[in-house]
N, CA, C and O atoms as a GROMACS GRO file, in nm:
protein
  444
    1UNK      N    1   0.084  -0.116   0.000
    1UNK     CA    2   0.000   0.000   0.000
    1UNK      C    3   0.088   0.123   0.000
    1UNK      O    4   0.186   0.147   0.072
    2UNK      N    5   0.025   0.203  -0.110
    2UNK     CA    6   0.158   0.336  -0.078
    2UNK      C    7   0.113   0.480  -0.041
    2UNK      O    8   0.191   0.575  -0.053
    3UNK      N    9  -0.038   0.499   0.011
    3UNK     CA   10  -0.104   0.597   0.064
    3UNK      C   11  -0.140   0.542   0.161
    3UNK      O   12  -0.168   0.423   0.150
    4UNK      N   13  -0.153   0.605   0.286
    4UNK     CA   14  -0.232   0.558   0.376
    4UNK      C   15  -0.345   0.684   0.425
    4UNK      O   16  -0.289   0.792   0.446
    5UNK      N   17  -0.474   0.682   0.442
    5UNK     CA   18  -0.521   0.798   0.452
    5UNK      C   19  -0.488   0.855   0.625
    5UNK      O   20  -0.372   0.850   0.664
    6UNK      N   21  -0.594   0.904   0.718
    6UNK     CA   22  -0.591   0.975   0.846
    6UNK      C   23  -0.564   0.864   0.917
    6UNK      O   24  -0.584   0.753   0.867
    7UNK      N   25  -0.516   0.880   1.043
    7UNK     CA   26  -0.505   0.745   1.121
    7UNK      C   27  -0.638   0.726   1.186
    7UNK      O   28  -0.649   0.622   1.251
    8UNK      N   29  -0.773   0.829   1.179
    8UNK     CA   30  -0.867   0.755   1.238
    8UNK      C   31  -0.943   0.645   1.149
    8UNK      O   32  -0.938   0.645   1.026
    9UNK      N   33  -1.002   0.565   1.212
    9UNK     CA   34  -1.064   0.459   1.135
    9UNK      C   35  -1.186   0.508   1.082
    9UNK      O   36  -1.240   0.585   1.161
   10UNK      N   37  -1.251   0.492   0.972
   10UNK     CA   38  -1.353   0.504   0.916
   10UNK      C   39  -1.473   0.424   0.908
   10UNK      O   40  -1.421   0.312   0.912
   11UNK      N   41  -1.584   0.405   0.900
   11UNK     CA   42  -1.730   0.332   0.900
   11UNK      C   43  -1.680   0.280   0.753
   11UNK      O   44  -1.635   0.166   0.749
   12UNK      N   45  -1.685   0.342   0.657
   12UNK     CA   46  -1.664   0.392   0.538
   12UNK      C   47  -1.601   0.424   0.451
   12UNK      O   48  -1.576   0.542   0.474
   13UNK      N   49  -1.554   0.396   0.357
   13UNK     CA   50  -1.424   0.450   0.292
   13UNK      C   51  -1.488   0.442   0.146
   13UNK      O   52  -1.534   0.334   0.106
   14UNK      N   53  -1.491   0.562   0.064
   14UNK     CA   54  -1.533   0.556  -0.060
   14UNK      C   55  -1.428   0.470  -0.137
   14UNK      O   56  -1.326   0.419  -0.093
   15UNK      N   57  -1.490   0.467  -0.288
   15UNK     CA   58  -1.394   0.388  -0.383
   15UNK      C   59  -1.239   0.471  -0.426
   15UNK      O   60  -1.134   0.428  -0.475
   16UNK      N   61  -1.284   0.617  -0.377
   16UNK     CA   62  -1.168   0.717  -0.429
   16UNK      C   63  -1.084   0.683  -0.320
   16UNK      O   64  -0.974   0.633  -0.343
   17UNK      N   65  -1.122   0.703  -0.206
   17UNK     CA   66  -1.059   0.678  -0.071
   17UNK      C   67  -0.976   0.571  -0.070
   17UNK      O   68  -0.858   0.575  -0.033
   18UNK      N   69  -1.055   0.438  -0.126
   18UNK     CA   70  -0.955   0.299  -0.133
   18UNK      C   71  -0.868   0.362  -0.237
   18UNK      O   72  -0.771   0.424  -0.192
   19UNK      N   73  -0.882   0.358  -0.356
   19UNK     CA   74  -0.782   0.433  -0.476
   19UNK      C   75  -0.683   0.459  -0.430
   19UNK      O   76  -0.592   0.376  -0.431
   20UNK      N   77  -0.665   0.608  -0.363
   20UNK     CA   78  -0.547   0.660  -0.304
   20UNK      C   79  -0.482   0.564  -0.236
   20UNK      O   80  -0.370   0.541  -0.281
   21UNK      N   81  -0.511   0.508  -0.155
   21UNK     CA   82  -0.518   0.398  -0.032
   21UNK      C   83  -0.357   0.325  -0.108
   21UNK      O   84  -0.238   0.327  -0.075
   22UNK      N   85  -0.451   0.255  -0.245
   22UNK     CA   86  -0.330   0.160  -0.249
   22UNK      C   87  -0.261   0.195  -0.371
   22UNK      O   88  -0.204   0.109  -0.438
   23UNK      N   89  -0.267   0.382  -0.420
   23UNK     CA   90  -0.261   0.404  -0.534
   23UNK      C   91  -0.253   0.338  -0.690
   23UNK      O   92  -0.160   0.312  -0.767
   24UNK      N   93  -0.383   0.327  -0.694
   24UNK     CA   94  -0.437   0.251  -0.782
   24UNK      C   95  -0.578   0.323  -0.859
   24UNK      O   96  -0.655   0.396  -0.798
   25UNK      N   97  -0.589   0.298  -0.960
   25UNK     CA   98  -0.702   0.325  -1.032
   25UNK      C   99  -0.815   0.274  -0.982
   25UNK      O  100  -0.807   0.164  -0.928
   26UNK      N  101  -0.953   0.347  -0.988
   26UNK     CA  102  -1.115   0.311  -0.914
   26UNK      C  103  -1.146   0.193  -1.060
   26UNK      O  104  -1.238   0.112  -1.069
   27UNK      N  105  -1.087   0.208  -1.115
   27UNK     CA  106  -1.132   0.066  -1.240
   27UNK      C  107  -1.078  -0.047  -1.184
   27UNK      O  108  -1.139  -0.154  -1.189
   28UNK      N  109  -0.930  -0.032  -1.110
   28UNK     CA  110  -0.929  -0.132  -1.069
   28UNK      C  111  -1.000  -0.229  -0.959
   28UNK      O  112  -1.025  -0.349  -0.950
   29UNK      N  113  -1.017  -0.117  -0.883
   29UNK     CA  114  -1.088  -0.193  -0.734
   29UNK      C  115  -1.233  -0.240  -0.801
   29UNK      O  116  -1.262  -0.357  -0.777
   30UNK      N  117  -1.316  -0.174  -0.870
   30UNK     CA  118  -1.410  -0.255  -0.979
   30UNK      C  119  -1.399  -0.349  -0.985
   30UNK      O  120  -1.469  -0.432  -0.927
   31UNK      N  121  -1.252  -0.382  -1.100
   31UNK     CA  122  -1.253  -0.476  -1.130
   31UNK      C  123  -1.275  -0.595  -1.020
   31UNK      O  124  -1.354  -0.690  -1.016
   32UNK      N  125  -1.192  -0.557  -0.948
   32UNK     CA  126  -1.128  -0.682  -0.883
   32UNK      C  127  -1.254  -0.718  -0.753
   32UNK      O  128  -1.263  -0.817  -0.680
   33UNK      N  129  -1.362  -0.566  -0.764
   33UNK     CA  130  -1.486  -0.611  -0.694
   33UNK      C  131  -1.535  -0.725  -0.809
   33UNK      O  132  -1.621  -0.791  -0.751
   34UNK      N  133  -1.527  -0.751  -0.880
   34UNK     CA  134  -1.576  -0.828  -0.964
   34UNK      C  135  -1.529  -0.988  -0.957
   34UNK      O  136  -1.597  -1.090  -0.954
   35UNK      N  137  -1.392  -0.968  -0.955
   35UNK     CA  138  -1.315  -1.123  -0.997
   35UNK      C  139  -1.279  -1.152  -0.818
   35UNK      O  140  -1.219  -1.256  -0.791
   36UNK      N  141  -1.309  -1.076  -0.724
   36UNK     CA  142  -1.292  -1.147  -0.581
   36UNK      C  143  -1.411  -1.196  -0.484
   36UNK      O  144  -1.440  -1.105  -0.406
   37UNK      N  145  -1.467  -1.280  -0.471
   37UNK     CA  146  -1.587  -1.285  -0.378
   37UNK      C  147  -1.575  -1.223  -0.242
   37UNK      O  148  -1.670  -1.188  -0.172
   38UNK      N  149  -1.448  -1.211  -0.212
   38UNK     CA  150  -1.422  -1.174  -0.029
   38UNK      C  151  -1.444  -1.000  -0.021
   38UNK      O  152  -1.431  -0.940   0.086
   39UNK      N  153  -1.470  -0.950  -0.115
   39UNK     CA  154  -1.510  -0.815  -0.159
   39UNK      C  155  -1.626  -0.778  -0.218
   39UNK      O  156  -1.660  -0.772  -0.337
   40UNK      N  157  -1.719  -0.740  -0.054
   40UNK     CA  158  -1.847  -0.683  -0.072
   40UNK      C  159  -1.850  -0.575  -0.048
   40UNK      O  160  -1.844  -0.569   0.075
   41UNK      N  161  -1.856  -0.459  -0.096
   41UNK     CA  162  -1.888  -0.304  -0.042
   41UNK      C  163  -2.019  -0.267  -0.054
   41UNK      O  164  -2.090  -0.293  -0.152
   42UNK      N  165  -2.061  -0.192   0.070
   42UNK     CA  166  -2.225  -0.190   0.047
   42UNK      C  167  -2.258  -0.081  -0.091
   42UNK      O  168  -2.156  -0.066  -0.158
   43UNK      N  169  -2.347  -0.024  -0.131
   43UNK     CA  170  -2.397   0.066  -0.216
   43UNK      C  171  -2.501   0.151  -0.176
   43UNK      O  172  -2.608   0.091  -0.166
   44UNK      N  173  -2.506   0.261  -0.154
   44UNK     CA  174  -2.579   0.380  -0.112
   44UNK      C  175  -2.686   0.387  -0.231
   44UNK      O  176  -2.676   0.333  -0.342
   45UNK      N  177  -2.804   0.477  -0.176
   45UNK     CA  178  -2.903   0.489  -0.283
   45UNK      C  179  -2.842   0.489  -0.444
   45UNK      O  180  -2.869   0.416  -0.540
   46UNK      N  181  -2.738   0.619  -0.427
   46UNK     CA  182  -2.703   0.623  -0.570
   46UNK      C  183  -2.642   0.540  -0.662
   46UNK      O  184  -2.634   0.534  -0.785
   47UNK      N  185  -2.592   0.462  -0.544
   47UNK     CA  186  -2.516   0.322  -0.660
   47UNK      C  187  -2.333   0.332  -0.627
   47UNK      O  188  -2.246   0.282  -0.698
   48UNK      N  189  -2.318   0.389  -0.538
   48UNK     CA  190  -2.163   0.434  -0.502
   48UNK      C  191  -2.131   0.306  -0.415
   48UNK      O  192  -2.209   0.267  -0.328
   49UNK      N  193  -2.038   0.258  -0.438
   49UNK     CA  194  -1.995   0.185  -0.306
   49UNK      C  195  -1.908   0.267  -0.216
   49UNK      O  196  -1.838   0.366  -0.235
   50UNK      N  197  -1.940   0.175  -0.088
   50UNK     CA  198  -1.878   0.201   0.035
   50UNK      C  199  -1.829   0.104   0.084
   50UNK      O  200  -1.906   0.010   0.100
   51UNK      N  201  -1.702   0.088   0.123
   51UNK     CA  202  -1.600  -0.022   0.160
   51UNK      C  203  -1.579   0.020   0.314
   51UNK      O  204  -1.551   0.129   0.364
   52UNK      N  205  -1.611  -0.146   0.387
   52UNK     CA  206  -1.584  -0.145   0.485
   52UNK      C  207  -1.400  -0.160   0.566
   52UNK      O  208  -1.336  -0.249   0.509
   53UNK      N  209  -1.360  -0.124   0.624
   53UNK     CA  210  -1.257  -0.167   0.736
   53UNK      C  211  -1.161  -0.292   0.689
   53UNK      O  212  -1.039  -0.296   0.676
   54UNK      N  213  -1.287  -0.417   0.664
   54UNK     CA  214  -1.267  -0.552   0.636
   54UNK      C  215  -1.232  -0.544   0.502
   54UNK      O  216  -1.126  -0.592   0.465
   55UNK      N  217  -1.323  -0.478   0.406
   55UNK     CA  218  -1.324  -0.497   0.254
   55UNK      C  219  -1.171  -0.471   0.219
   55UNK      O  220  -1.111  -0.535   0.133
   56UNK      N  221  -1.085  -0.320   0.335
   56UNK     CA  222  -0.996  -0.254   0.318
   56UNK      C  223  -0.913  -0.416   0.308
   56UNK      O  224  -0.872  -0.488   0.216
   57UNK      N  225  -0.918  -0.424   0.471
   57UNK     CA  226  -0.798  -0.529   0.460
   57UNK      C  227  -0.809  -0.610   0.364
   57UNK      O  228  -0.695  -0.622   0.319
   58UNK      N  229  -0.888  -0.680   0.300
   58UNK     CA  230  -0.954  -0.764   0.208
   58UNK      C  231  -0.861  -0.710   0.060
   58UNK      O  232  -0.810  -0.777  -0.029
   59UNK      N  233  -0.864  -0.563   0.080
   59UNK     CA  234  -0.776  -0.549  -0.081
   59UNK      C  235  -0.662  -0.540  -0.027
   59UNK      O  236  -0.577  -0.570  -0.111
   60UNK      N  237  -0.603  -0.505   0.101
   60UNK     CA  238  -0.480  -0.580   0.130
   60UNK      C  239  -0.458  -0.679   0.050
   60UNK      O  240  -0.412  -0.658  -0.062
   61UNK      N  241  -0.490  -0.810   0.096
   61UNK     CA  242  -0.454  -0.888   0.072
   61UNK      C  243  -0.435  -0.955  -0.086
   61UNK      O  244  -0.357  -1.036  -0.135
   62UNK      N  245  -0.554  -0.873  -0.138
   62UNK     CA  246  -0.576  -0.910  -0.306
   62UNK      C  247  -0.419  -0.843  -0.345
   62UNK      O  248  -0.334  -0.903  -0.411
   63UNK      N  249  -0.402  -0.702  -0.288
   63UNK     CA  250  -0.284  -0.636  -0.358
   63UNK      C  251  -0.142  -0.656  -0.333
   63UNK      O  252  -0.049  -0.607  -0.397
   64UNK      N  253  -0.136  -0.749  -0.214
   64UNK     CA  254  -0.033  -0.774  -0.192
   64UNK      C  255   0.019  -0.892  -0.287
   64UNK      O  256   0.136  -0.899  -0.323
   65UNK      N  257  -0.105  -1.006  -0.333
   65UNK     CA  258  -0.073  -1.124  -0.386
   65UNK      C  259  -0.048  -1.068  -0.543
   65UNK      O  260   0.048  -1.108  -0.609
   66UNK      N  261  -0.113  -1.004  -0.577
   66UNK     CA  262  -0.120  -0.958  -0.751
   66UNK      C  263   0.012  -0.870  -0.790
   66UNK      O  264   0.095  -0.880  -0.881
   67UNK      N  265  -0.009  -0.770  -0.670
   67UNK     CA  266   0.095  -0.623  -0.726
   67UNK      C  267   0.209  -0.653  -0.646
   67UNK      O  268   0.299  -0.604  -0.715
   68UNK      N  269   0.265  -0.703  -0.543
   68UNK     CA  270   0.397  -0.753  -0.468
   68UNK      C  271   0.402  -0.853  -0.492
   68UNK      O  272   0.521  -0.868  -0.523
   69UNK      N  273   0.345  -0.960  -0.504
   69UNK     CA  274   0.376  -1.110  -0.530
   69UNK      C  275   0.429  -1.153  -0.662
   69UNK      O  276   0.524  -1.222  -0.699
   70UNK      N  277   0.291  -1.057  -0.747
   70UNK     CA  278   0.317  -1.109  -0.896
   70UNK      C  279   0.171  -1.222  -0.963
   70UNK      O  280   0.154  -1.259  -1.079
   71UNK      N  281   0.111  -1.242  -0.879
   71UNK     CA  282   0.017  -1.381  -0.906
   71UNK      C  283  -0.039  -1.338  -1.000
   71UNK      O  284  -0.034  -1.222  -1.038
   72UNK      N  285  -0.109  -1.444  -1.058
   72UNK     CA  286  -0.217  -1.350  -1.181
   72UNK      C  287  -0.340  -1.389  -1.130
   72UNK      O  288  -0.338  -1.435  -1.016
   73UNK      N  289  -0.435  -1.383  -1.180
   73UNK     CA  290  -0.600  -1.331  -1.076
   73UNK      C  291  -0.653  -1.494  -1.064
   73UNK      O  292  -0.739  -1.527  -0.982
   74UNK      N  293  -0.599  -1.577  -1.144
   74UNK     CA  294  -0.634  -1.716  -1.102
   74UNK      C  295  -0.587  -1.769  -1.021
   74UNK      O  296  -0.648  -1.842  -0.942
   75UNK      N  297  -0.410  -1.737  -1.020
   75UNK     CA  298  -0.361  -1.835  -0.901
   75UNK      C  299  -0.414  -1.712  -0.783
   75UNK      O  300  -0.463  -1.781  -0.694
   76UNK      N  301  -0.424  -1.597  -0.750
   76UNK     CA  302  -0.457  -1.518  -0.621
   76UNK      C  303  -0.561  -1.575  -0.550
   76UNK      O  304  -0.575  -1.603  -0.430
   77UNK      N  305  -0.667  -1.595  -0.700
   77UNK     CA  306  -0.809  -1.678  -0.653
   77UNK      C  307  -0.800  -1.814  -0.600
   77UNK      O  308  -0.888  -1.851  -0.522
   78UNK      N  309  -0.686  -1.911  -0.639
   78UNK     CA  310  -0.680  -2.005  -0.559
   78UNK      C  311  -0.595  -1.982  -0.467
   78UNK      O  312  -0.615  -2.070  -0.382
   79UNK      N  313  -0.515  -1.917  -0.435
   79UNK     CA  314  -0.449  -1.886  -0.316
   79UNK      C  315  -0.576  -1.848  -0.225
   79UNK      O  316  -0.589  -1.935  -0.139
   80UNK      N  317  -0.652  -1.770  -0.216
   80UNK     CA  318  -0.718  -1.718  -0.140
   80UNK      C  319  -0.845  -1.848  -0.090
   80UNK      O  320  -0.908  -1.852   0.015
   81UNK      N  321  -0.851  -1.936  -0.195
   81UNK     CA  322  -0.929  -1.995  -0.180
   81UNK      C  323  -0.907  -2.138  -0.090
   81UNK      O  324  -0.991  -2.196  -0.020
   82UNK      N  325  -0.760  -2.177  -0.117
   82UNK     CA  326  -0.690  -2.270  -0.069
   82UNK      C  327  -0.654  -2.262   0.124
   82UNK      O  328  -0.668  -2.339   0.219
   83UNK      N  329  -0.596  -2.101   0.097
   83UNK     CA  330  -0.487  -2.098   0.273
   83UNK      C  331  -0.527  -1.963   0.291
   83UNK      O  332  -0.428  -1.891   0.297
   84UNK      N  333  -0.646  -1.894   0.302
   84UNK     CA  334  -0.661  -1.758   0.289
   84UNK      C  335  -0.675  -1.702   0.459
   84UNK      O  336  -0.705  -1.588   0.492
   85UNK      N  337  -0.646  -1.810   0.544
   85UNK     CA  338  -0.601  -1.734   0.674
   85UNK      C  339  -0.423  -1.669   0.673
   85UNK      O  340  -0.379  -1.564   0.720
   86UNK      N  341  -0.338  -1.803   0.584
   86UNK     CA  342  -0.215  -1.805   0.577
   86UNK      C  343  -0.173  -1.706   0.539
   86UNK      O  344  -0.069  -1.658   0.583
   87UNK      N  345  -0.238  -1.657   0.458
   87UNK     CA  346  -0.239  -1.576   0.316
   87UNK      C  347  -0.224  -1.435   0.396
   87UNK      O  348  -0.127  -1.360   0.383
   88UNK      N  349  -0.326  -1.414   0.473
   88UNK     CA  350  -0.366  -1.336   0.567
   88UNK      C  351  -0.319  -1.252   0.681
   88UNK      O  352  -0.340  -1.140   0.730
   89UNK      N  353  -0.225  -1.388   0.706
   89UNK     CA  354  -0.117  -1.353   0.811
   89UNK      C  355  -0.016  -1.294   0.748
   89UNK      O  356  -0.002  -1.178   0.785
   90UNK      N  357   0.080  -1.339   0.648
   90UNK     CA  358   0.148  -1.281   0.598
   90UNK      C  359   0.125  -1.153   0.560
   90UNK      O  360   0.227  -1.084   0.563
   91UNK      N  361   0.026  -1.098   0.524
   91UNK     CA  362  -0.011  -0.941   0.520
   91UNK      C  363  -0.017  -0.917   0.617
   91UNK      O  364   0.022  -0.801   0.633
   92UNK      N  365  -0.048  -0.964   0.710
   92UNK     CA  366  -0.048  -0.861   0.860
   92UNK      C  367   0.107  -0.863   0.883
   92UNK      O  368   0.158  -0.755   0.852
   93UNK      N  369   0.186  -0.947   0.925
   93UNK     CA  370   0.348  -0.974   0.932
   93UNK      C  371   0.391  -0.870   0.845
   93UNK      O  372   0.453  -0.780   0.902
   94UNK      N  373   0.373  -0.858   0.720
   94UNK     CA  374   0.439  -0.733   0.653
   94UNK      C  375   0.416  -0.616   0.676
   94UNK      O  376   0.493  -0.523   0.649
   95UNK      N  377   0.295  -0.604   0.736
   95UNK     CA  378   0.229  -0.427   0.784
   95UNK      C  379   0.287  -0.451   0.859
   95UNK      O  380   0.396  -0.462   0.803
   96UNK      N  381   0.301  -0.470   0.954
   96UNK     CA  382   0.396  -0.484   1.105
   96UNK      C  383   0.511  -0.434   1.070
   96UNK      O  384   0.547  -0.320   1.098
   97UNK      N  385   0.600  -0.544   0.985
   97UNK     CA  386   0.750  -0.501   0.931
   97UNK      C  387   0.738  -0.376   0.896
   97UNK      O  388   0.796  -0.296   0.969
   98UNK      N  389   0.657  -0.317   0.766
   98UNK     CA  390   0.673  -0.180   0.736
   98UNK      C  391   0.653  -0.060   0.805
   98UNK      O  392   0.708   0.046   0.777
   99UNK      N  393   0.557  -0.084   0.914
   99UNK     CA  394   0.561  -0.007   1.033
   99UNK      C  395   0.692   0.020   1.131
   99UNK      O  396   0.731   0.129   1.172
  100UNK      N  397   0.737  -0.086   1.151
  100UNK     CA  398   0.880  -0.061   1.222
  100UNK      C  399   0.957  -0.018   1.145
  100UNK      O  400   1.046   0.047   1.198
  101UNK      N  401   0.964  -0.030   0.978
  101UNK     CA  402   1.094   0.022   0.899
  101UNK      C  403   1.064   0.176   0.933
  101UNK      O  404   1.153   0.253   0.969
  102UNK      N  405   0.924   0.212   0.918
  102UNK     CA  406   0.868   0.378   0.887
  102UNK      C  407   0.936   0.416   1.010
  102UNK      O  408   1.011   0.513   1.009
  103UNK      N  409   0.916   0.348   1.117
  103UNK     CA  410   0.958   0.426   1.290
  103UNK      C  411   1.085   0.429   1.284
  103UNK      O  412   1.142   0.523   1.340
  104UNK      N  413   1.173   0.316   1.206
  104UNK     CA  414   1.328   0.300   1.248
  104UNK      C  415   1.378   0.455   1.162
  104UNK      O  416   1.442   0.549   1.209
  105UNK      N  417   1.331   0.440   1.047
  105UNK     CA  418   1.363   0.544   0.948
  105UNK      C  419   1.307   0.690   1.032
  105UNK      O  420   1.400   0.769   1.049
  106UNK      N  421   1.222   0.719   1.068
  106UNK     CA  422   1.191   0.823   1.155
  106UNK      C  423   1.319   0.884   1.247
  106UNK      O  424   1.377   0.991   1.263
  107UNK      N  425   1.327   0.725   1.303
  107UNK     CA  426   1.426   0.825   1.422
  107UNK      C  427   1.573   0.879   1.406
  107UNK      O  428   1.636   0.971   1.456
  108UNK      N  429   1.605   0.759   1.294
  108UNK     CA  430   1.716   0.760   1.209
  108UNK      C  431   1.736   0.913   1.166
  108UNK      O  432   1.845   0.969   1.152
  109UNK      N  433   1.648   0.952   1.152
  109UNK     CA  434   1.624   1.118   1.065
  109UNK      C  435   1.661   1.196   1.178
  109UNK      O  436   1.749   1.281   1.163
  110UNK      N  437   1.595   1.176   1.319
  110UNK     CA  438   1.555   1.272   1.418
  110UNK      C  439   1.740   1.273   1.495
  110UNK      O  440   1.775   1.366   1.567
  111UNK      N  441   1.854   1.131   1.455
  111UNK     CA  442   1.940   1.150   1.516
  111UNK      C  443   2.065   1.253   1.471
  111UNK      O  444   2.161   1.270   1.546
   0.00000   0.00000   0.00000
């Protein structure tokens, strides 16, 4: 992910909102609302989706396997379908890691 928005948590996160999120095109998250079942965002009267918290982490995980991994949308889909707690963890393990690089690099600056 190479935006992260406010650190408060949201109910809600529009499709622009995810976009920035993992700087990526709103065609893509479409898409991939399309080719992922683990990605439901609700839809407001007008037809907009709204992505939950979960959905977020949820494209975590799609974007880590496709755009860092490399997979192509079949093997992601059986990855996800096969070990998708495993799958799971390893995205959390890497947010973790990149969090400590951001802090190490922080202080690194501040010395």
């Amino acid at each position: 992910m190479k935006k992260e928005l406010s650190e408060t948590t949201r109910i809600y996160y529009s499709i622009g909102d995810v976009a920035r999120m993992f700087n990526v095109n709103t065609s893509l998250i479409r898409f991939w609302e399309k080719e992922f079942d683990v990605l439901r965002p609700h839809k407001n009267k007008k037809g907009n989706r709204l992505f939950t918290q979960k959905d977020v982490d949820h494209l975590h995980i799609i974007y880590h396997l496709v755009k860092e991994r490399g997979f192509t949308l079949k093997g992601a889909k059986e990855k996800l379908g096969k070990d998708f707690a495993s799958v799971e963890k390893d995205v959390e393990i890497i947010k973790t890691l990149d969090n400590i690089r951001d802090f190490l690099t922080k202080m690194k600056a501040k010395l």
